[in-house]
DRENDO-94664 format. One line per field, with one value per residue (C-alpha): residue number from 1; residue in three letters; x negated, y, z. Coordinates in nm, 2 decimals. Each point is the difference from the previous one (the first is absolute). Layout:
k [NUM,...] $
r [ALA,...] $
c1 [X,...] $
c2 [Y,...] $
c3 [Z,...] $
# end
This chain:
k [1,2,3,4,5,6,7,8,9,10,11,12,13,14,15,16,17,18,19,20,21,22,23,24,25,26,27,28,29,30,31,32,33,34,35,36,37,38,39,40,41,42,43,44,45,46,47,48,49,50,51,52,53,54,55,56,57,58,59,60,61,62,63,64,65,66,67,68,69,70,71,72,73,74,75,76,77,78,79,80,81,82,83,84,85,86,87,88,89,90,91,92,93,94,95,96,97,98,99,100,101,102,103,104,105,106,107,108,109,110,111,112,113,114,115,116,117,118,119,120,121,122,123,124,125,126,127,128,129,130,131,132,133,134,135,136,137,138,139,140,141,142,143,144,145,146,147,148,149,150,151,152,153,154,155,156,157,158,159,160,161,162,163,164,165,166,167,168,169,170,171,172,173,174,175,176,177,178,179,180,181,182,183,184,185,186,187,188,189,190,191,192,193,194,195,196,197,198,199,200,201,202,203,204,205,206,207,208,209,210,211,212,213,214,215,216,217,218,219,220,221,222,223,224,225,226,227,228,229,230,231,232,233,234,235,236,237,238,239,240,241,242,243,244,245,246,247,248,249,250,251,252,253,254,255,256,257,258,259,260,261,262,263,264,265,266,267,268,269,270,271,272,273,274,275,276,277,278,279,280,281,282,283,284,285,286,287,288,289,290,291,292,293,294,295,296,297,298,299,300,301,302,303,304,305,306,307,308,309,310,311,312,313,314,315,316,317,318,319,320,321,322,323,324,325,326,327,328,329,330,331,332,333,334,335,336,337,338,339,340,341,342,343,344,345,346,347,348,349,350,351,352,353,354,355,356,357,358,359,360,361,362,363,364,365,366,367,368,369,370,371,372,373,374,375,376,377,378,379,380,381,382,383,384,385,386,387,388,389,390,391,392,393,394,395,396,397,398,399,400,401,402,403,404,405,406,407,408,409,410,411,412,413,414,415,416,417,418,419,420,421,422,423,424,425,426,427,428,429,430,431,432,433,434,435,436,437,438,439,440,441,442,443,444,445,446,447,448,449,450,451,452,453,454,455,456,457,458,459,460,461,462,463,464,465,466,467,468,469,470,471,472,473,474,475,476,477,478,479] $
r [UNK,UNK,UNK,UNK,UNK,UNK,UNK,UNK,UNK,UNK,UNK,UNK,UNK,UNK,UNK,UNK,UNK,UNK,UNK,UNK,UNK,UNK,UNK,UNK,UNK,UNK,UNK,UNK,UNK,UNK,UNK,UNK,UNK,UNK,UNK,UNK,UNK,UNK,UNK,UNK,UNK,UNK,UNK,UNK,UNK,UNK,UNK,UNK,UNK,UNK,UNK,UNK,UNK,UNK,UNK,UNK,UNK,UNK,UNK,UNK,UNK,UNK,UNK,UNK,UNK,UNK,UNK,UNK,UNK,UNK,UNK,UNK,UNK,UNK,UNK,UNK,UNK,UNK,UNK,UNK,UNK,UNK,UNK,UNK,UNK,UNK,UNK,UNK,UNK,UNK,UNK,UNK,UNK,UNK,UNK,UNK,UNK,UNK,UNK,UNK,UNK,UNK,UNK,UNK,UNK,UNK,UNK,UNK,UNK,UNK,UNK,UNK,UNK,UNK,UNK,UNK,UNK,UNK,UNK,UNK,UNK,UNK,UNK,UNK,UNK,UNK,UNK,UNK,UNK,UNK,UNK,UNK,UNK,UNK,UNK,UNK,UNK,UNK,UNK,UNK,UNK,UNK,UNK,UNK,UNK,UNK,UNK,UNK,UNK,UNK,UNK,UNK,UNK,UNK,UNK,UNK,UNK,UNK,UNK,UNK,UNK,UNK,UNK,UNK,UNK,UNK,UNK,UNK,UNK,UNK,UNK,UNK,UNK,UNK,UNK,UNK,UNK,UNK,UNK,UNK,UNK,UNK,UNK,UNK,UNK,UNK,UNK,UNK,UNK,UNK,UNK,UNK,UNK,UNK,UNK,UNK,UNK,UNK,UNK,UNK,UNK,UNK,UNK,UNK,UNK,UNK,UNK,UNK,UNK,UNK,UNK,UNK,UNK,UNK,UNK,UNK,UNK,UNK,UNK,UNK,UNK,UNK,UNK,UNK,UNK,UNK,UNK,UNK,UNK,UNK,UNK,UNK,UNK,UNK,UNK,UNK,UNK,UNK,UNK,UNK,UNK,UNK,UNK,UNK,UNK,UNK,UNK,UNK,UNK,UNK,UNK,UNK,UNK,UNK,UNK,UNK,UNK,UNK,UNK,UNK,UNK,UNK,UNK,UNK,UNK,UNK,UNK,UNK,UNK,UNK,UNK,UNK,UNK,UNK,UNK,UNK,UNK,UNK,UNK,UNK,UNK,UNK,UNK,UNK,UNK,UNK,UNK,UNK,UNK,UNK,UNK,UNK,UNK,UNK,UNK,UNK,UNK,UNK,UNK,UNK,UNK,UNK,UNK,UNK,UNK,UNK,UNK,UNK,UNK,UNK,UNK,UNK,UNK,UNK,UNK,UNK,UNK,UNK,UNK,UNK,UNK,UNK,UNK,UNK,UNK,UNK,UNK,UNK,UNK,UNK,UNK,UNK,UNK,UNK,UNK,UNK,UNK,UNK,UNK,UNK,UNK,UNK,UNK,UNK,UNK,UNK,UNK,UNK,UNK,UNK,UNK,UNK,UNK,UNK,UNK,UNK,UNK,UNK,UNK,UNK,UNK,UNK,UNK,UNK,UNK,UNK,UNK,UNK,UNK,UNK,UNK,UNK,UNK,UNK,UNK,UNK,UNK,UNK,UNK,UNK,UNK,UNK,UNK,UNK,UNK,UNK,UNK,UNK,UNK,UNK,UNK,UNK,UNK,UNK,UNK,UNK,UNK,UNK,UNK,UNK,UNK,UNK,UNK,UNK,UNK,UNK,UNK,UNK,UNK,UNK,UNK,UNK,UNK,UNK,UNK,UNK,UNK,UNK,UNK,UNK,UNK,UNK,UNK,UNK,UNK,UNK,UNK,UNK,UNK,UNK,UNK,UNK,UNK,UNK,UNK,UNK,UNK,UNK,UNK,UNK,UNK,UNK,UNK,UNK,UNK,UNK,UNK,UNK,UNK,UNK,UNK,UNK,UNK,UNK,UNK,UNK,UNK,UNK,UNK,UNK,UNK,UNK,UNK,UNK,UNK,UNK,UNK,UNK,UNK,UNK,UNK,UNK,UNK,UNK,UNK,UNK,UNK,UNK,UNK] $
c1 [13.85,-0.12,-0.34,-0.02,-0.13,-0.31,-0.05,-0.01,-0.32,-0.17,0.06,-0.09,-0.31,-0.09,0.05,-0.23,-0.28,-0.02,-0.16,-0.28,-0.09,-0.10,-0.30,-0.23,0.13,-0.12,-0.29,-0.08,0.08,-0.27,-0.28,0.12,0.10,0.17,0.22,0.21,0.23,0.12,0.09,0.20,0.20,0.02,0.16,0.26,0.09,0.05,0.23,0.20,0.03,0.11,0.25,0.17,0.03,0.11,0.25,0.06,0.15,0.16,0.30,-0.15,0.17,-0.09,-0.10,-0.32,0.10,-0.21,-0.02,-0.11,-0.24,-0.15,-0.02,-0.16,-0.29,-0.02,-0.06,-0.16,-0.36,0.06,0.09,-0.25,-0.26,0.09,-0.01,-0.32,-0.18,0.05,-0.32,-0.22,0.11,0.00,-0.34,-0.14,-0.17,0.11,0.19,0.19,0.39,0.02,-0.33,0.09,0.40,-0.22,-0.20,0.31,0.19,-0.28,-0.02,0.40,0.01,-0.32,-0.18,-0.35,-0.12,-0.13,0.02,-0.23,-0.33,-0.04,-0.12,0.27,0.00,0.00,0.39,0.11,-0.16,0.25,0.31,-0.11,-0.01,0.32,0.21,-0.18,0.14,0.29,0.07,-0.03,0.21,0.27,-0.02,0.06,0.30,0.15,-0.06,0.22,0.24,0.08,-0.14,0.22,0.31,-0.16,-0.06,0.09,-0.26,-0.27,0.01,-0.28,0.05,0.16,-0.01,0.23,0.32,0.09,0.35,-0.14,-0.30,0.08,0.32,0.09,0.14,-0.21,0.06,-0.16,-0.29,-0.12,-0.09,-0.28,-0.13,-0.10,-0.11,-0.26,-0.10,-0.13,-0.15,-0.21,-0.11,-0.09,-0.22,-0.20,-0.05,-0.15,-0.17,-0.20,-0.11,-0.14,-0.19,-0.14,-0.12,-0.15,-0.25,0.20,-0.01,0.35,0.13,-0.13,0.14,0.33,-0.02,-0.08,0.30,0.29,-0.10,-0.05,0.25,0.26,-0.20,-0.13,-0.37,-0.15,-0.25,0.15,-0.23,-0.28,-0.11,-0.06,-0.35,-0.10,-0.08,0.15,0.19,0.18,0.10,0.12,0.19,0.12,0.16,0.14,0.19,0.07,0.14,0.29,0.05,0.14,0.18,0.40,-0.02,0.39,0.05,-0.29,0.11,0.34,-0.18,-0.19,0.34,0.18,0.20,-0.06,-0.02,-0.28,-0.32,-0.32,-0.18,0.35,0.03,-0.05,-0.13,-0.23,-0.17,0.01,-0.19,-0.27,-0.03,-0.05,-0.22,-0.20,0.00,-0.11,-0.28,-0.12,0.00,-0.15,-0.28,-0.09,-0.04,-0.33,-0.13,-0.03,-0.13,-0.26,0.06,0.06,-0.08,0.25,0.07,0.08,0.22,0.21,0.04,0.04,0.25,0.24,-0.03,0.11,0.22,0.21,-0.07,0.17,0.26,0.14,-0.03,-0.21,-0.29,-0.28,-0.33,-0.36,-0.25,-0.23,0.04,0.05,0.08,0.29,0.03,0.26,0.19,-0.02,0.14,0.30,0.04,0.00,0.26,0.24,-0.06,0.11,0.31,0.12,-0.04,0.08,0.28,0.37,0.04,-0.33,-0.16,-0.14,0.06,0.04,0.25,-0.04,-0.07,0.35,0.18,-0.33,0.12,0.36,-0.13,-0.22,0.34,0.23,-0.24,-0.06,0.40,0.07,-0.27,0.17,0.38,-0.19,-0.10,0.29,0.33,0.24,-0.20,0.07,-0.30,0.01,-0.31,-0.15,-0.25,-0.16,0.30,0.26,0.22,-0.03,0.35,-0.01,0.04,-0.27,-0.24,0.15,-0.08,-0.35,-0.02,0.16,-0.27,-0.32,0.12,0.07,-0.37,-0.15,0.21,-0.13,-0.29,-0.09,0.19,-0.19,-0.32,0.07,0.07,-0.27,-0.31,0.09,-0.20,-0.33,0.00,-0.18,0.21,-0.13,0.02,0.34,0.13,-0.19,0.15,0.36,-0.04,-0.14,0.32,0.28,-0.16,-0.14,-0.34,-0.25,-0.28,0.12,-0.12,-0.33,-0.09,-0.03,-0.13,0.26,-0.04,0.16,0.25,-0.15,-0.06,0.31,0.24,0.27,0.31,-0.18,-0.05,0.40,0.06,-0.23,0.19,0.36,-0.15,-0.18,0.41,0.13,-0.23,0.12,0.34,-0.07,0.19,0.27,0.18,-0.11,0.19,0.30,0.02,-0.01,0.27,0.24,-0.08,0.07,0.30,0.11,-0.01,0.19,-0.26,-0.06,-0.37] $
c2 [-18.22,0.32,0.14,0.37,0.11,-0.27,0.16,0.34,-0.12,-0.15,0.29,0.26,-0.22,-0.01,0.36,0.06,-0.19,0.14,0.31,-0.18,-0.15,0.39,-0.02,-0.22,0.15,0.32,-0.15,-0.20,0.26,0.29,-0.31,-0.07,-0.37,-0.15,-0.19,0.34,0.00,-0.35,0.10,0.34,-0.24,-0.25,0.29,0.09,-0.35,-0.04,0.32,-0.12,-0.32,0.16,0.19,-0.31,-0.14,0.32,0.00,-0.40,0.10,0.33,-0.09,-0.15,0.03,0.27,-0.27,-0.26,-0.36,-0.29,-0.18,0.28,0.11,-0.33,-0.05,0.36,-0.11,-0.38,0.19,0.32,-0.14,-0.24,0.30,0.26,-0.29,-0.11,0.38,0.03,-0.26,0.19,0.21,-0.28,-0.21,0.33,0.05,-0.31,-0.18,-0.36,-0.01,-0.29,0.10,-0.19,0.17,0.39,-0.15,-0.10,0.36,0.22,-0.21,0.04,0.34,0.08,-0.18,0.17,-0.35,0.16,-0.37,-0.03,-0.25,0.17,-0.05,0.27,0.37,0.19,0.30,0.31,0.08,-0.35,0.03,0.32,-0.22,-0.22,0.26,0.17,-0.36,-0.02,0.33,-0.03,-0.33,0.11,0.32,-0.26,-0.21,0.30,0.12,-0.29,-0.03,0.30,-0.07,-0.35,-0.18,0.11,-0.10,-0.36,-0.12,0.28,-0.01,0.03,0.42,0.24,0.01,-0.16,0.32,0.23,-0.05,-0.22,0.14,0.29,0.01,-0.34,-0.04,-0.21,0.30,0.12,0.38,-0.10,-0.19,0.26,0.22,-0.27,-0.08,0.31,0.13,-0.34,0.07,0.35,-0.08,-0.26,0.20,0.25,-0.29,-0.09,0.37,-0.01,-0.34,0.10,0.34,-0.22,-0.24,0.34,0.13,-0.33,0.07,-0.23,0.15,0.06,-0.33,-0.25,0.19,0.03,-0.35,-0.14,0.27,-0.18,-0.31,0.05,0.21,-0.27,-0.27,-0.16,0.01,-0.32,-0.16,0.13,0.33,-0.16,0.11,0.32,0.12,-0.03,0.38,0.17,0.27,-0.22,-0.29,0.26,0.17,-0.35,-0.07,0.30,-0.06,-0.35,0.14,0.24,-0.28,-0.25,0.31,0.03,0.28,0.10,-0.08,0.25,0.22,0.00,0.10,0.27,0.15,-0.05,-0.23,-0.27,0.03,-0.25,0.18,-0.14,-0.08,-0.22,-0.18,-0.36,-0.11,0.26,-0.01,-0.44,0.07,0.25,-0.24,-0.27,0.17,0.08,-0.34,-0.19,0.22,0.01,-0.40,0.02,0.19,-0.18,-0.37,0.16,0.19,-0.33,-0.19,0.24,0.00,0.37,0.32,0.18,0.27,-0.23,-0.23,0.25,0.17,-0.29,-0.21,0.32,0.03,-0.33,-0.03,0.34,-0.22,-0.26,0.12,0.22,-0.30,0.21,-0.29,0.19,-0.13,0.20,-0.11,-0.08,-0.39,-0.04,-0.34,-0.03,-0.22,-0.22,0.18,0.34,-0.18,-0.11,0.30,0.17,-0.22,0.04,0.39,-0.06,-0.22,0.25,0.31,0.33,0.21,-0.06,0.29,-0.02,-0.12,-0.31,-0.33,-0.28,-0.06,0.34,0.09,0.13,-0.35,-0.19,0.24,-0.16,-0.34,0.07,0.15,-0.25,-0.23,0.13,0.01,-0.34,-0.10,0.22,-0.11,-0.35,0.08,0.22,-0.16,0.23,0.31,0.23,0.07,0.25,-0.03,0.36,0.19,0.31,0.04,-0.05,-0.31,-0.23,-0.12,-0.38,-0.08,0.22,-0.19,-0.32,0.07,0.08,-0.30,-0.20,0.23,-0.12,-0.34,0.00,0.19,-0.29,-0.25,0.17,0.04,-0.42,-0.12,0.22,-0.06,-0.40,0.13,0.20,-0.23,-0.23,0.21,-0.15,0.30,-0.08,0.05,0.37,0.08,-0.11,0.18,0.34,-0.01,-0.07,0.31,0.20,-0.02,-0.04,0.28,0.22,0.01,-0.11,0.07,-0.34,-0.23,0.19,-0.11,-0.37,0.16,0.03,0.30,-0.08,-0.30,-0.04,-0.34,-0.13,-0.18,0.18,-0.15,0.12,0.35,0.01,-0.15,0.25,0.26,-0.12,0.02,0.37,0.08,-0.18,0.19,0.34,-0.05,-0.12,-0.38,0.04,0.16,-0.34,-0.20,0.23,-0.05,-0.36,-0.05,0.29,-0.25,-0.30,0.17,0.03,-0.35,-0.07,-0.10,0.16,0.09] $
c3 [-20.04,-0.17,0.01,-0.09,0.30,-0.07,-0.36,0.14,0.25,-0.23,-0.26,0.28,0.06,-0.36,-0.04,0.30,-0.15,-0.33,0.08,0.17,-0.34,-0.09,0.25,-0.17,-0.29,0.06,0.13,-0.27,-0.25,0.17,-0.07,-0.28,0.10,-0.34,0.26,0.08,-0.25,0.16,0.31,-0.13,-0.24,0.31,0.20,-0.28,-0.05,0.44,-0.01,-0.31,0.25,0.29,-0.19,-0.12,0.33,0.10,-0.29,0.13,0.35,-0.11,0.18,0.32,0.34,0.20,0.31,-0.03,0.05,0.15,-0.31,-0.22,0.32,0.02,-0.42,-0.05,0.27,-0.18,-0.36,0.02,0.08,-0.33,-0.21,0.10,-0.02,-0.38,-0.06,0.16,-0.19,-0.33,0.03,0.09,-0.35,-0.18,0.05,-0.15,0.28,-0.10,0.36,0.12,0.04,0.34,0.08,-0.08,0.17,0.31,0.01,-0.01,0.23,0.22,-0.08,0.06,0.33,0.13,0.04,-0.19,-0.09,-0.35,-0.29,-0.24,-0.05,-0.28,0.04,-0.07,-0.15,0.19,-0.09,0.08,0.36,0.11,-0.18,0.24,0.28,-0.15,0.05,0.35,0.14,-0.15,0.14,0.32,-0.06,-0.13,0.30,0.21,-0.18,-0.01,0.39,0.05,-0.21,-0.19,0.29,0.30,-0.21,-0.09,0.36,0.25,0.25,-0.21,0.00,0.06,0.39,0.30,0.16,-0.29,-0.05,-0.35,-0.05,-0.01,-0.18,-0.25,-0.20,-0.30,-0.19,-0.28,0.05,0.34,-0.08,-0.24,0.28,0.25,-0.37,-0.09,0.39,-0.04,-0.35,0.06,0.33,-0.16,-0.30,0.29,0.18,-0.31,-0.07,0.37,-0.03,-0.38,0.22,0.29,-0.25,-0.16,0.29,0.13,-0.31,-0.27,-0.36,-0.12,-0.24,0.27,0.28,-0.19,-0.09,0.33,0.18,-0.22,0.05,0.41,0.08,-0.14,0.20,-0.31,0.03,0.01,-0.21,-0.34,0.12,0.05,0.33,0.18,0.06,0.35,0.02,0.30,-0.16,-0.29,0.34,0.28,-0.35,-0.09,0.34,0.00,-0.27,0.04,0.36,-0.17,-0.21,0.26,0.20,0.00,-0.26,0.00,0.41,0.02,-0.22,0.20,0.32,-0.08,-0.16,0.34,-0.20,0.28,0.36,0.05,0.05,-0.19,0.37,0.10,-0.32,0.07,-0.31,-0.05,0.31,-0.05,-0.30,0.14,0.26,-0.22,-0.18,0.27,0.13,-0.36,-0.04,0.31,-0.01,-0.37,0.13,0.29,-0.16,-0.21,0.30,0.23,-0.26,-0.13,-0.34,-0.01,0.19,0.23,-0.27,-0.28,0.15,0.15,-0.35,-0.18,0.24,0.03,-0.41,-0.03,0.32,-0.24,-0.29,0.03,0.24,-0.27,-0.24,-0.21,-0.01,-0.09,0.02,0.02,-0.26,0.23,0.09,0.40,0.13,0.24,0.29,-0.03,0.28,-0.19,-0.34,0.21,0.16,-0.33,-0.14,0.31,-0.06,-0.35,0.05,0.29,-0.30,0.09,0.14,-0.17,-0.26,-0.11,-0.37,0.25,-0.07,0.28,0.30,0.15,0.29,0.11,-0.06,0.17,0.33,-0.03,-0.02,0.31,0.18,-0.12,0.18,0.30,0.02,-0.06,0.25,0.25,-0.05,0.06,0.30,0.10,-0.17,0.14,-0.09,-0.27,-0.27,-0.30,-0.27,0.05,-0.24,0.08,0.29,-0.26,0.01,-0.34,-0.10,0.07,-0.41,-0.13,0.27,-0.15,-0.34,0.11,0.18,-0.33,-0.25,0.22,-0.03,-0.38,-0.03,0.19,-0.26,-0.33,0.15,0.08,-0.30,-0.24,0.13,-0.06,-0.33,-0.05,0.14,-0.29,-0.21,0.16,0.24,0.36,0.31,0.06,-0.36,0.00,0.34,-0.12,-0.33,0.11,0.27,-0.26,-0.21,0.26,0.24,-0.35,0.12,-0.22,0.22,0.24,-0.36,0.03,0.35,-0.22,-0.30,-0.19,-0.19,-0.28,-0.12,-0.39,0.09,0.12,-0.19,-0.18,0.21,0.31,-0.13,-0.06,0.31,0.23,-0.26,0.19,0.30,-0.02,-0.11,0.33,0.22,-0.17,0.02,0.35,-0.11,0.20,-0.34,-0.20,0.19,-0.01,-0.36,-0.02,0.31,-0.25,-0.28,0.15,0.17,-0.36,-0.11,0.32,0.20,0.36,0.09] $
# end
């Protein structure tokens, strides 16, 4: 089987990703940074690659296959990453390849866990940020475009129509690409203003925008200050950051006849919300180890936090109860709304769970009754609840056998749990409830292995598995 249509993603990709090398460039240059002139000669050499995979699927098919889909979201995340580590050996720090593969994975995928122990300089620091926030803009392409073609039900929304919006035609997917990409330039624009006026001087609050508004703030930033201004700015952020961007961005065009008060998931996330922080806040207040004002700030900062998948911590120490560290985990393996740079489940398949429940324990009690799985009034097609039904089941099987995997590295049992979260759910703020800010330590298989698994959660897994059933379809083999 050909692969043009693969070469032409992964030259677009590449081609996408070379101008961002020109940031810390220019950067660099104005400060005279003598790493600069790496990262322009980095940037040529990543469009001279993208134009030879361009030149690779020149003849590609105008339609996107499964197998290309699923091989394009397997091997992106390993090129950009090998690309990525350039800078960091280019400037001398005596780094550990698994170690600078480990930070841009984590980077890519939004995770914001760390494996360096090293100050970096100030031009490494937005490479790191760059990767971050355009991780999460990748992610969000690919939802609207290379992911609906993998597995189907996995679009932006229940509620809008696929055929219409999704189609495996190239000329097609151009058009959701670009509509995200300029809406989330547009959202970092808004979220560097917001840290600004919450009184942050301009490279951290530019720093700290990319790396929350792609939900990858965690303990590679080192904490937020526990002023009021920088944590009501911070949630702010992280809260457009775990919003359906594009659904949104449909209603307000009239481009969907769902208002923003009726949409299901919307309101289950508010609510949510609402309900999280209101428990986080509570838990302090009764057992007086905070005033009234305090814990209600800090329980909805984290409660936004975590429920984003963003992570981030305050640099003030506060120790949870142990109901508020599960809480915050849940909040962090739920994620945010579908269409968003969030990792986790999402809310909007956790809704058709809850339905598809609710049904089968009515049809148990009523045989003769007919039930429909509903979301937000809608009726979900019976095999797009199914493959929700078989993706939380294959999340739950990653999920144990890794952690077996994983706790042979001499982690304790809440090291272990937190730390497999962290990387299936890309929140690296869950490893820091068990103070684990940063991996260093850990052996080197375990670093690639929580590597494969921060690539699992982006892809969402269910893609993983697609590829190996194709390959062992091909040996003759059925899945």
């Amino acid at each position: 089987m050909r692969f043009d249509l693969f070469w032409v993603l992964m030259g677009r990709t590449a081609y996408v990703f070379a101008p961002i090398y020109l940031i810390p460039f220019g950067y660099g240059f104005v400060l005279g940074d003598p790493l600069a002139g790496s990262f322009l000669a980095l940037g040529v050499l990543t469009a001279i690659l993208g134009m030879v995979f361009g030149n690779m699927g020149r003849s590609h098919m105008r339609q996107l296959s499964v197998e290309e889909g699923t091989l394009f979201l397997l091997s992106v995340w390993f090129l950009l990453a090998v690309l990525g580590m350039l800078p960091f050996h280019l400037a001398g720090l005596h780094l550990s390849p698994v170690d600078t593969f480990f930070e841009c994975i984590s980077a890519l995928t939004t995770t914001g866990m760390t494996a360096l122990n090293e100050t970096l300089p100030p031009s490494l620091i937005l490479w790191r940020a760059l990767m971050s926030w355009f991780g999460g803009l990748l992610f969000i392409v690919i939802l609207v475009s290379v992911l609906p073609v993998v597995s189907g039900c996995f679009g932006v929304d229940f509620t809008v129509r696929q055929e219409r919006l999704f189609s495996p035609l190239w000329n097609r997917m151009m058009r959701p690409m670009c509509e995200m990409t300029l809406i989330y330039i547009a959202i970092t624009v808004i979220a560097v203003i917001i840290y600004l006026a919450a009184g942050d001087e301009i490279f951290p609050a530019l720093i700290l925008a990319l790396f929350t508004i792609s939900s990858g703030a965690g303990p590679v930033t080192g904490g937020l200050p526990p002023t009021p201004l920088l944590m009501l700015g911070s949630g702010l952020v992280a809260l457009l950051s775990a919003l359906p961007l594009l659904t949104l961005w449909q209603m307000l065009h009239r481009r969907s006849n769902t208002e923003l008060t009726q949409h299901m998931e919307l309101r289950s996330f508010f609510a949510l919300f609402l309900c999280a922080g209101t428990l986080l806040s509570i838990l302090p207040i009764l057992h007086g180890t905070q005033t009234i004002a305090r814990a209600v700030s800090y329980g909805f900062f984290y409660a936004i936090s975590f429920l984003s998948t963003n992570g981030l911590m305050l640099q003030e120490e506060i120790s949870f109860h142990s109901g508020s560290e599960l809480l915050l985990i849940l909040l962090a393996v739920i994620g945010g709304c579908m269409g968003s740079s969030a990792g986790g489940f999402r809310i909007s398949r956790v809704l058709v769970l809850i339905s598809l429940s609710w049904t089968e324990l009515l049809r148990t009690l009523h045989p003769r009754m007919v039930f429909a799985v509903r979301q937000g009034g809608g009726i979900v097609p019976l095999h797009s609840a199914g493959r929700i039904l078989v993706l939380a089941f294959i999340s739950a099987t990653v999920f144990s056998i890794s952690s077996l995997f994983i706790a042979l590295a001499g982690l304790s049992p809440i090291e272990t749990i937190t730390l497999t979260v962290s990387c299936l759910t890309t929140t690296g703020g869950v490893a820091s409830l068990a103070d684990l800010d940063t991996v260093t330590s850990l052996p080197i298989w375990t670093k690639l292995l929580c590597a494969l698994l921060m690539i699992l959660g982006r892809i969402e897994i269910f893609a993983f598995f697609l590829f190996i059933g194709s390959l062992l379809e091909d040996t003759g083999h059925r899945w």
